[in-house]
LUMKOL-305496 format. One record per residue (C-alpha): residue number from 1; x negated, y, z; residue in three letters. Coordinates in steps of 0.5 Angstrom, whole numbers, plus 500, padded with zeros to 3 digits. Layout:
BEGIN
{atom NUM,{X,Y,Z},ala}
...
This chain:
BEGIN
{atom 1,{662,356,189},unk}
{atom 2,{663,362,185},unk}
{atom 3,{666,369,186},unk}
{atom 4,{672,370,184},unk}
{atom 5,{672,375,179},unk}
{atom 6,{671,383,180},unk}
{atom 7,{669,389,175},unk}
{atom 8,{663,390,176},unk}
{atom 9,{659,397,178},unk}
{atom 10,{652,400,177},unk}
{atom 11,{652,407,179},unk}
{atom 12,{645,412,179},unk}
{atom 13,{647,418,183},unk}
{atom 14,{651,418,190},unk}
{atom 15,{657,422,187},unk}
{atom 16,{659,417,183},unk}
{atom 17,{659,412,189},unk}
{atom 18,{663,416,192},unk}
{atom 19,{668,417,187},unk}
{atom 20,{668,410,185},unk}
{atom 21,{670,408,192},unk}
{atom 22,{675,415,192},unk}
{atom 23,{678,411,186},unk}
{atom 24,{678,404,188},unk}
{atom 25,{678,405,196},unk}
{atom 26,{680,399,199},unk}
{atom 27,{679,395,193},unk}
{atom 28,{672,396,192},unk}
{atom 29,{666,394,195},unk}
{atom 30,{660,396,196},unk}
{atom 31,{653,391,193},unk}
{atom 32,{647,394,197},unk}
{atom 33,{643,387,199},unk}
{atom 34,{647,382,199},unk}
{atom 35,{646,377,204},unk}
{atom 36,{652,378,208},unk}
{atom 37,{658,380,202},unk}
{atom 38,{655,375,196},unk}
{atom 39,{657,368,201},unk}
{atom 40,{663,371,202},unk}
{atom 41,{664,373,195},unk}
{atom 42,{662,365,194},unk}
{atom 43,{667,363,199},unk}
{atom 44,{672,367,197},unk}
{atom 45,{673,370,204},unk}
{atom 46,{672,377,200},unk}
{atom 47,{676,378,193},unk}
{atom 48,{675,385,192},unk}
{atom 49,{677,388,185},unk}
{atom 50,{671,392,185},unk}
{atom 51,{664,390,186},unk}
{atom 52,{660,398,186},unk}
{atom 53,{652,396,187},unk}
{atom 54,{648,402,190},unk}
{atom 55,{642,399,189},unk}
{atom 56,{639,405,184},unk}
{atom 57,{641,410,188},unk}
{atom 58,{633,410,191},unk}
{atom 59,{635,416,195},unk}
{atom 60,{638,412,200},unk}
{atom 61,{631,408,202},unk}
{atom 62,{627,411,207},unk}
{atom 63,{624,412,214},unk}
{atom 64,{623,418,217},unk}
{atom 65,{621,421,224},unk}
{atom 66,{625,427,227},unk}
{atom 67,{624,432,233},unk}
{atom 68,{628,426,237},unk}
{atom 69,{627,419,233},unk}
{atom 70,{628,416,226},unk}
{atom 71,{633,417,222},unk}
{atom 72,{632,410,216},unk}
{atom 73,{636,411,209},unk}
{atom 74,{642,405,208},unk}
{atom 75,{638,402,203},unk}
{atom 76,{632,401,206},unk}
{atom 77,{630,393,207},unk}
{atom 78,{630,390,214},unk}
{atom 79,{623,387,212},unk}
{atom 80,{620,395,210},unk}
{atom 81,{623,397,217},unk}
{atom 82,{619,390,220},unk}
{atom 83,{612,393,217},unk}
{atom 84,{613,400,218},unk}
{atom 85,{608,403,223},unk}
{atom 86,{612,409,224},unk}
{atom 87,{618,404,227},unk}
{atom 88,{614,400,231},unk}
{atom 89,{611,406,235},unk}
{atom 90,{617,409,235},unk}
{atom 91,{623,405,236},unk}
{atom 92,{619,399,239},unk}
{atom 93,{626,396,240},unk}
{atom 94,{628,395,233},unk}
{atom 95,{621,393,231},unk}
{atom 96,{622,387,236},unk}
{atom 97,{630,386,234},unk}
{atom 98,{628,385,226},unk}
{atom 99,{624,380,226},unk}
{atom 100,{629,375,229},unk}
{atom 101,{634,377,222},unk}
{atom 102,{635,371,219},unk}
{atom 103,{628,369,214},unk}
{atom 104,{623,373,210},unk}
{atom 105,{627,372,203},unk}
{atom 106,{633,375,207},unk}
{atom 107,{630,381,210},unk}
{atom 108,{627,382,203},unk}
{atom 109,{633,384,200},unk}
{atom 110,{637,385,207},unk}
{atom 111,{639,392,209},unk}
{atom 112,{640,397,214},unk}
{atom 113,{645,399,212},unk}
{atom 114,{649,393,209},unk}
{atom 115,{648,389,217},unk}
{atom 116,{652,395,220},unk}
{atom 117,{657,395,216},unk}
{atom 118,{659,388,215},unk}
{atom 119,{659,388,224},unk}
{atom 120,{658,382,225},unk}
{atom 121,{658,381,234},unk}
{atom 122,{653,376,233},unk}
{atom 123,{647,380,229},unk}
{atom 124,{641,384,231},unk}
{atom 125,{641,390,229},unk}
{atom 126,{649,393,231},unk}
{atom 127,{645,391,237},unk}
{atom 128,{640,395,237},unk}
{atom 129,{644,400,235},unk}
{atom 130,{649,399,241},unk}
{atom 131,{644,399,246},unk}
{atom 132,{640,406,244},unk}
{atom 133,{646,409,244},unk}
{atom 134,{644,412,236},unk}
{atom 135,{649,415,231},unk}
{atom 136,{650,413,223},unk}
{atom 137,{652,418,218},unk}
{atom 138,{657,416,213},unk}
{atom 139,{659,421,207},unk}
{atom 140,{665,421,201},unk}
{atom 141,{667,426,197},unk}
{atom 142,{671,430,203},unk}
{atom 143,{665,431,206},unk}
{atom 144,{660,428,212},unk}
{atom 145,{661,426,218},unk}
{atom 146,{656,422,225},unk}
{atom 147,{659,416,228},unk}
{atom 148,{656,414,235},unk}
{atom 149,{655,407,236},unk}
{atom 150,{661,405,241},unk}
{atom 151,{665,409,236},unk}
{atom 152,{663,406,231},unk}
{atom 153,{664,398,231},unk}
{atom 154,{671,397,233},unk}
{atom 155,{672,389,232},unk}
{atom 156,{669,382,228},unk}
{atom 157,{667,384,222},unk}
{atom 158,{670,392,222},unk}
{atom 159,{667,398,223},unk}
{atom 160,{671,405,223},unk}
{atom 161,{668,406,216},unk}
{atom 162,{674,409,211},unk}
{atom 163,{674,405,204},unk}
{atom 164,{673,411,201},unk}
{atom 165,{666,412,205},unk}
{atom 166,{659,410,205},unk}
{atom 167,{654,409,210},unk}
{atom 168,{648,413,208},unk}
{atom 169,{643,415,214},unk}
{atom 170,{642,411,222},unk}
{atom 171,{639,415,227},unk}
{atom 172,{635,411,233},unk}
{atom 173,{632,415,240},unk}
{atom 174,{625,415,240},unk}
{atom 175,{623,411,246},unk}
{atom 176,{622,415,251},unk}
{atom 177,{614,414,255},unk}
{atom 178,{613,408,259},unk}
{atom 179,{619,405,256},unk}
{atom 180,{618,398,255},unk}
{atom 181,{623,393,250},unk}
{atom 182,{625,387,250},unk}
{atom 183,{630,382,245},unk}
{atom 184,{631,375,247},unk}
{atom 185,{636,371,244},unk}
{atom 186,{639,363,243},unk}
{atom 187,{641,361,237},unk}
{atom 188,{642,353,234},unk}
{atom 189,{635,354,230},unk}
{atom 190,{632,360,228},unk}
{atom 191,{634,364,223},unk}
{atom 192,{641,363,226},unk}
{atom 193,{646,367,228},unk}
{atom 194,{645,368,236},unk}
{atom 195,{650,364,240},unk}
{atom 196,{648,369,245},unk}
{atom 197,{642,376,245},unk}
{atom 198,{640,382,249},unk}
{atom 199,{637,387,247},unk}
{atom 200,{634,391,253},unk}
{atom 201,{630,399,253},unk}
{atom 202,{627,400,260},unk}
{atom 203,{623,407,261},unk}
{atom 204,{620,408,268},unk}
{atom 205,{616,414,271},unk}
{atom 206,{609,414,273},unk}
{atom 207,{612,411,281},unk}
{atom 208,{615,405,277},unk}
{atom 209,{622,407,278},unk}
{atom 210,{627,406,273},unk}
{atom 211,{628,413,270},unk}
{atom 212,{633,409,263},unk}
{atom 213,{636,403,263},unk}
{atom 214,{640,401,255},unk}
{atom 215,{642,394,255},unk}
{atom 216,{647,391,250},unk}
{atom 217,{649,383,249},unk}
{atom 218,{651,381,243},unk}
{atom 219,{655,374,241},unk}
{atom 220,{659,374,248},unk}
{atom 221,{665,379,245},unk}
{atom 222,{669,382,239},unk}
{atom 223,{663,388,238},unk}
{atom 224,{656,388,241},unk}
{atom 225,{657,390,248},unk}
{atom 226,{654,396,252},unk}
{atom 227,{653,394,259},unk}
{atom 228,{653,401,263},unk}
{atom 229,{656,398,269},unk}
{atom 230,{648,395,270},unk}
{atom 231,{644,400,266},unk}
{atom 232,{647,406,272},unk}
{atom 233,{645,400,277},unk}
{atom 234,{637,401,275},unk}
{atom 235,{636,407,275},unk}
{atom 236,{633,410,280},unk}
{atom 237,{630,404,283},unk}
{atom 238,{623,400,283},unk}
{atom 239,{624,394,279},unk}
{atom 240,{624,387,282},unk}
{atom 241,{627,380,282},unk}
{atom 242,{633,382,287},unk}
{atom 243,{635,388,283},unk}
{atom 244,{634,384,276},unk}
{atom 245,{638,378,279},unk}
{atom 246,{644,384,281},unk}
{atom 247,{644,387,274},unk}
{atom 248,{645,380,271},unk}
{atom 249,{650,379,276},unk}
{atom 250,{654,386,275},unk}
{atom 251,{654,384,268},unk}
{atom 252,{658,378,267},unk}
{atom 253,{662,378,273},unk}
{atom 254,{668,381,267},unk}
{atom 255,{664,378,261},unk}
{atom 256,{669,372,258},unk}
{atom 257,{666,370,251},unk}
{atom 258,{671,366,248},unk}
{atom 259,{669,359,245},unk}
{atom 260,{667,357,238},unk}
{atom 261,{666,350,235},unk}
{atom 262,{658,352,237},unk}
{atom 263,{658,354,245},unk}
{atom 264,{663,354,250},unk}
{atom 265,{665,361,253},unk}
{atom 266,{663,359,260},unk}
{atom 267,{656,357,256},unk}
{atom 268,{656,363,253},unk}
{atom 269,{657,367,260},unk}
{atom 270,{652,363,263},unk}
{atom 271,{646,364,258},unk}
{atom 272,{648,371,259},unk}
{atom 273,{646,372,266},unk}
{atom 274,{640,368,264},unk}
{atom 275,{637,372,258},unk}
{atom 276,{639,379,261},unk}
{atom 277,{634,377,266},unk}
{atom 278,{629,375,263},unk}
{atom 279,{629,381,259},unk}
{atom 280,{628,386,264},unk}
{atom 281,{622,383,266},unk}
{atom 282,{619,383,260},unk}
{atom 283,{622,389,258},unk}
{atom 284,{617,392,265},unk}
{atom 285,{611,386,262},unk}
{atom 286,{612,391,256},unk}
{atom 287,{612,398,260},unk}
């Protein structure tokens, strides 16, 4: 299939991004890697009158450390963030996350930044984002501002992201010491959206008491859902089966994924039970 037609965009600085999506809005799109925007422009579920490519703007690819954990440029690859020391030491959880991303070809030329915004319940990295409580930072020509997570993702494929703005930097907590992580996902074959994720943060004491717990489910509701409700019932505790079995529990009570051509909810909802324990233990196997 092809795309339909659209003017296309080449910008070199941010401020003519910016003032591309000031004059176009909710007629633009923007082009960073493709993987997500390209097969929809393909079957024409996106038709967008103008297509920005902010692929040469080289200010927007980076990985750095703050005081308080990482901060990672929109444009950077998801297989830069694979490789990178610095985010496997520093924020275990999405170096362990982006590798389930699709296959390599795509975390080749697939974002940060581009994952975010296209939202998708069932992708990784809104996950991630989700279960660490981080922040993305978005810019237009009236200014800046910080979205939390739980602010940001605000149903299937929609985020709180204003036409007229562009994501340009995430910011991820530095996992605390004696953290141990762990993602565990179903999904048809490998390389395919997740029928059902979990993305677990566990940080412990020197008694082995749970002192952080950061949970988040993707694949069961319109945005990756926070589980709250089970992280406060870790804390404060020494992990074992029991409290495993009860966070699992106190998780899905509520939980109604709806059905799909590939999974029934209640599947979903059982398999969600399952995965939440059995990343906590392998969250305590990796502390």
């Amino acid at each position: 299939m092809k795309p339909p037609r659209f003017a296309y965009h080449d910008p070199v600085t941010r401020s003519e991004v910016l003032s591309l999506l000031e004059d176009y809005g909710d007629e633009a799109k923007v082009l960073a890697g493709g993987q997500s925007l390209v097969p929809l422009l393909n079957m024409r579920l996106a038709q967008p009158a103008h297509l920005v490519d902010i692929n040469r703007l080289p200010d927007l690819s980076y990985i750095r450390e703050v005081d308080n954990g990482l901060v990672i440029g929109a444009l950077t690859r998801q297989r830069d963030i694979e490789r990178s020391a610095l985010v496997q030491s520093r924020c275990p959880l999405l170096a362990r996350a982006i590798s389930f991303i699709g296959h390599a070809p795509i975390r080749s030329r697939g974002t940060i930044g581009g994952s975010l915004v296209h939202a998708d319940p069932a992708a990784e990295l809104p996950a991630v984002l989700q279960a660490l409580g981080g922040h993305v930072r978005v810019e237009s020509l009236a200014g800046s501002r910080e979205i939390p997570a739980q602010e940001f993702f605000v149903g299937p494929l929609e985020t709180s992201l204003t036409s007229q703005e562009l994501l340009t930097e995430v910011w991820l907590p530095a996992a605390p010491a004696f953290s141990g992580v762990a993602f565990v996902e179903v999904s048809r074959r490998h390389g395919d959206y997740a029928l059902v994720g979990i993305a677990a943060q566990l940080t412990m004491d020197k008694d082995s008491t749970i002192t952080m717990a950061c949970l988040a489910l993707m694949g069961v509701a319109e945005t990756p859902l926070r589980l709250y409700e089970a992280e406060a019932a870790l804390v404060g505790k020494r992990p074992d089966e029991q409290l495993f079995n009860a966070a699992a529990e106190l998780s899905i009570t509520n939980l109604d994924p709806e059905a799909d051509l590939h999974a029934s909810g209640e599947y979903r909802r059982a398999v969600a039970g399952v995965l939440i324990n059995r990343a906590l233990h392998m969250a305590v196997d990796h502390a």
